[in-house]
mmCIF file of the C-alpha atoms, coordinates in Angstrom:
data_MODEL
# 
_entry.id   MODEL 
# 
loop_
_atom_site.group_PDB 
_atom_site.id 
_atom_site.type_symbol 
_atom_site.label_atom_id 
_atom_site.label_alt_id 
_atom_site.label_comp_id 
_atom_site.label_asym_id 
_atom_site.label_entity_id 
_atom_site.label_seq_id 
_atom_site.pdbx_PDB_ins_code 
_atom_site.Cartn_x 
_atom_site.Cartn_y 
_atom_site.Cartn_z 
_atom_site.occupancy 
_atom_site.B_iso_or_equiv 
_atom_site.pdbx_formal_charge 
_atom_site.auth_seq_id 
_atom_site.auth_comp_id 
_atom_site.auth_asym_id 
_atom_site.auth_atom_id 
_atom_site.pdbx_PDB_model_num 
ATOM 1  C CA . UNK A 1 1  ? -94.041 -64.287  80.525 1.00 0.00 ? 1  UNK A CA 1 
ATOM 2  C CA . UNK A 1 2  ? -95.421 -66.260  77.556 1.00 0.00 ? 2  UNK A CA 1 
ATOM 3  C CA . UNK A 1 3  ? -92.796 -67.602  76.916 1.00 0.00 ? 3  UNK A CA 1 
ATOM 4  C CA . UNK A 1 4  ? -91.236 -68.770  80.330 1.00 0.00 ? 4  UNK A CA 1 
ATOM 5  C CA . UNK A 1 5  ? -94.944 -70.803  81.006 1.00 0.00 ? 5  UNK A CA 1 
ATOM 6  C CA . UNK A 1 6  ? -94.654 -72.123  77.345 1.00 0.00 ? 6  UNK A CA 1 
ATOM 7  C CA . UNK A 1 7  ? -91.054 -73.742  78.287 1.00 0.00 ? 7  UNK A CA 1 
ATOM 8  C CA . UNK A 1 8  ? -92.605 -74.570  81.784 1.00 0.00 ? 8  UNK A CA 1 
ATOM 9  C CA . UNK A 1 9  ? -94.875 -76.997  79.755 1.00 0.00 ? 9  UNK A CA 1 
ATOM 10 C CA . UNK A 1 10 ? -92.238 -78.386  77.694 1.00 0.00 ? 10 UNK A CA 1 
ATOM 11 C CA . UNK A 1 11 ? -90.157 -79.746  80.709 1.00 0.00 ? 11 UNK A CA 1 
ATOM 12 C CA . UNK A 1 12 ? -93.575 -80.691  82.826 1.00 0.00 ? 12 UNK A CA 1 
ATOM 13 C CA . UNK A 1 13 ? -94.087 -82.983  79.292 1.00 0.00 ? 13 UNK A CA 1 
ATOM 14 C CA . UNK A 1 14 ? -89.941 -83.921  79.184 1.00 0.00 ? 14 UNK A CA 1 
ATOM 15 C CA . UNK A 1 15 ? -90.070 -85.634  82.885 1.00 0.00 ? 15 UNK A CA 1 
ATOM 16 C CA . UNK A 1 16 ? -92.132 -88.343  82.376 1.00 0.00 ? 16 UNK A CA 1 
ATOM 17 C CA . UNK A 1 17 ? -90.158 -89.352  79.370 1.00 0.00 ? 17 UNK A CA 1 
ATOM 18 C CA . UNK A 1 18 ? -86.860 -89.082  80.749 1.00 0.00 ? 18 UNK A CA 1 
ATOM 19 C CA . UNK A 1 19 ? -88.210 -91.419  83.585 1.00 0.00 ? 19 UNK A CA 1 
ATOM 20 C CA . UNK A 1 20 ? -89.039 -93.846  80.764 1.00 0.00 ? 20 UNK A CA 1 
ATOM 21 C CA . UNK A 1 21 ? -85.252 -93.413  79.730 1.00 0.00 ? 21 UNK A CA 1 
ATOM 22 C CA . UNK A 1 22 ? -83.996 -94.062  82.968 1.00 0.00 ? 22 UNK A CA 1 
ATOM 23 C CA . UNK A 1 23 ? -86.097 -96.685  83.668 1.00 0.00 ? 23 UNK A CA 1 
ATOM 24 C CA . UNK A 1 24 ? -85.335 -98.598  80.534 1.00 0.00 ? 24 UNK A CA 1 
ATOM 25 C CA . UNK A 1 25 ? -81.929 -97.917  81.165 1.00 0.00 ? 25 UNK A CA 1 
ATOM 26 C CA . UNK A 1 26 ? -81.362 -99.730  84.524 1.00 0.00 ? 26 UNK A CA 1 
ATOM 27 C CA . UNK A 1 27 ? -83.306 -102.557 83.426 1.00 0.00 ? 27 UNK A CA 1 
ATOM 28 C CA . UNK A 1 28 ? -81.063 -103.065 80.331 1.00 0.00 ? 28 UNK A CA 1 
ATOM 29 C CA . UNK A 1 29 ? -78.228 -102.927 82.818 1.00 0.00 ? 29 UNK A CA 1 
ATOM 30 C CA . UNK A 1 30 ? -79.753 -105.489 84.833 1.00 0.00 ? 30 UNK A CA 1 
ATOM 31 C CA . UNK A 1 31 ? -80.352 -107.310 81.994 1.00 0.00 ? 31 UNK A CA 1 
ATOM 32 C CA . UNK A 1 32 ? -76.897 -107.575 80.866 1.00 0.00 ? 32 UNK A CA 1 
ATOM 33 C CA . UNK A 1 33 ? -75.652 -108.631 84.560 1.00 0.00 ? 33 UNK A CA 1 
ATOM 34 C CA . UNK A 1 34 ? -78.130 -111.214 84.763 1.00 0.00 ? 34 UNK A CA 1 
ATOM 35 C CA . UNK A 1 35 ? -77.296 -112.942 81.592 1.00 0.00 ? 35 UNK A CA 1 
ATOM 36 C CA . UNK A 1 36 ? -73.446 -112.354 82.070 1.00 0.00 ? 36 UNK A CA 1 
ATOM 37 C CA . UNK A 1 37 ? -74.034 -113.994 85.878 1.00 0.00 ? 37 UNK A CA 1 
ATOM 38 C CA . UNK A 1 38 ? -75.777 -116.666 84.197 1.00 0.00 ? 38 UNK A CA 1 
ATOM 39 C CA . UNK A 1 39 ? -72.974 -117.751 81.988 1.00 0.00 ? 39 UNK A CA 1 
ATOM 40 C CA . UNK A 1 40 ? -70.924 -117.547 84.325 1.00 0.00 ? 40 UNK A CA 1 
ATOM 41 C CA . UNK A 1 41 ? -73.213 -119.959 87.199 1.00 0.00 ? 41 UNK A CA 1 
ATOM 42 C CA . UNK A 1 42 ? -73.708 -122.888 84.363 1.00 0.00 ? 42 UNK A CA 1 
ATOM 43 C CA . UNK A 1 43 ? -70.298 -124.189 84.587 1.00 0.00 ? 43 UNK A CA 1 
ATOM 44 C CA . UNK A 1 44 ? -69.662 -123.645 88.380 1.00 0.00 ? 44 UNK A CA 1 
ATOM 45 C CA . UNK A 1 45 ? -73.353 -125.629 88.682 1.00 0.00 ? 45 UNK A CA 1 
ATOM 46 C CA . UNK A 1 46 ? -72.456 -128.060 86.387 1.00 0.00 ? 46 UNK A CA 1 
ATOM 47 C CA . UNK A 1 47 ? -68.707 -128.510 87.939 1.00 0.00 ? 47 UNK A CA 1 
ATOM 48 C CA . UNK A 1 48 ? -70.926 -128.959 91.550 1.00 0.00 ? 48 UNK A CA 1 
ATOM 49 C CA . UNK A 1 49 ? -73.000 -131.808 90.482 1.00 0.00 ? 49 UNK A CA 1 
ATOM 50 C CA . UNK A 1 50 ? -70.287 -133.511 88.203 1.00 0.00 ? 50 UNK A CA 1 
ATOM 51 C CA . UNK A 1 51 ? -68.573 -133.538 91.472 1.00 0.00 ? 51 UNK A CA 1 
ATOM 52 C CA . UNK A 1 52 ? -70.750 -135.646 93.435 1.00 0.00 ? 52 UNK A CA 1 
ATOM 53 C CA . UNK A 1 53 ? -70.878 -138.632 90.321 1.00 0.00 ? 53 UNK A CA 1 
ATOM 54 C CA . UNK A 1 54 ? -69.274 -141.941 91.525 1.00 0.00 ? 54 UNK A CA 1 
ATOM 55 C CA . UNK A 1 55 ? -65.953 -143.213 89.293 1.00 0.00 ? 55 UNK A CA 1 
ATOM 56 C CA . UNK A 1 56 ? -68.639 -145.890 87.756 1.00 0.00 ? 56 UNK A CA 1 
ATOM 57 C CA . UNK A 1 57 ? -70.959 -142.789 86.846 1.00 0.00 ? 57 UNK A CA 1 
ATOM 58 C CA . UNK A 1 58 ? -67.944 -140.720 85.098 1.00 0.00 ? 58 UNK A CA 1 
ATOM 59 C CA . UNK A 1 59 ? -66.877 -143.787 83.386 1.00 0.00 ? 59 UNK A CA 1 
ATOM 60 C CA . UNK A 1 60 ? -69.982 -144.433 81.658 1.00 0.00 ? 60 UNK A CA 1 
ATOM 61 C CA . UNK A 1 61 ? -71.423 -140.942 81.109 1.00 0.00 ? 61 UNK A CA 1 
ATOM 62 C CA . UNK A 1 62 ? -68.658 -138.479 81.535 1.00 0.00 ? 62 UNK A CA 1 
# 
């Protein structure tokens, strides 16, 4: 019976830590989507506003 409460503990003490796993988990995957998303939206932004330049504009600063 010892025993079984002794283990009891050990889990009670496990679940907060495998939250912090978890937790840091997702976030890294976020992470990684948001940068990846990123490099990705530069070029389409900067492809946008290039866009709306006149011929003069793209002459002189391409």
């Amino acid at each position: 019976m010892k025993a079984y409460s002794l283990q009891r503990i050990d889990t009670m003490k496990q679940r907060p830590l495998q939250r912090i796993v978890a937790l840091a988990g997702t976030i890294g995957v976020i992470t990684v989507l948001a940068f990846f998303f990123l490099i990705a939206a530069f070029p389409l932004l900067w492809l946008f506003i290039s866009s709306l330049k006149t011929n003069l504009e793209l002459q002189v600063s391409p």
